[in-house]
C-alpha positions as CSV (number, residue, x, y, z in Angstrom):
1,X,125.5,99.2,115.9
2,X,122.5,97.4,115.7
3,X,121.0,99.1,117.7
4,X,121.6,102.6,116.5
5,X,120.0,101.4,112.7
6,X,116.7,100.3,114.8
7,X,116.2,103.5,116.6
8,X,117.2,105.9,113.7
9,X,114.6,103.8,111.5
10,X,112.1,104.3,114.2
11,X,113.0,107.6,114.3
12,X,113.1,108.5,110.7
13,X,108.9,106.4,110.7
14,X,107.9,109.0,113.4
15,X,108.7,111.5,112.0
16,X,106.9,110.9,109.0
17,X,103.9,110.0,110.3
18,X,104.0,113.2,112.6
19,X,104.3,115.0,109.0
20,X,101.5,113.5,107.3
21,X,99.6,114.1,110.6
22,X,100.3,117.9,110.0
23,X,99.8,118.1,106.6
24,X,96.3,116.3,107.1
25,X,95.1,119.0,110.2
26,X,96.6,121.8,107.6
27,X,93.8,120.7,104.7
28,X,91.1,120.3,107.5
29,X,91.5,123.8,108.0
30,X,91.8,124.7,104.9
31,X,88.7,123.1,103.9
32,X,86.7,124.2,106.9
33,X,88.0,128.0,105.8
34,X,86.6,127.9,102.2
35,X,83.4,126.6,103.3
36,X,83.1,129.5,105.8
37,X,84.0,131.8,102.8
38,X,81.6,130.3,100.5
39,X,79.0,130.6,103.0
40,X,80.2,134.5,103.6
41,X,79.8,134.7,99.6
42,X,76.1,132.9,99.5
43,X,75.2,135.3,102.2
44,X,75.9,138.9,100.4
């Protein structure tokens, strides 16, 4: 039973950490968008 609780906690600290790892490539992106549309804007 042990056991079990150990590996579902490691489980359940993966899997947030794999979630904050998304989230944080998702506003890279984002921010590496909106400086190519501000440089699109700077350019007309």
């Amino acid at each position: 039973m042990r056991k079990l609780i150990i590996l579902a906690a490691m489980a359940a600290s993966l899997t947030v950490a794999a979630c904050n790892t998304v989230e944080g490539a998702g506003k890279d992106v984002s921010s590496a968008g909106q400086a190519v549309s501000d440089t699109a804007k700077d350019a007309k």
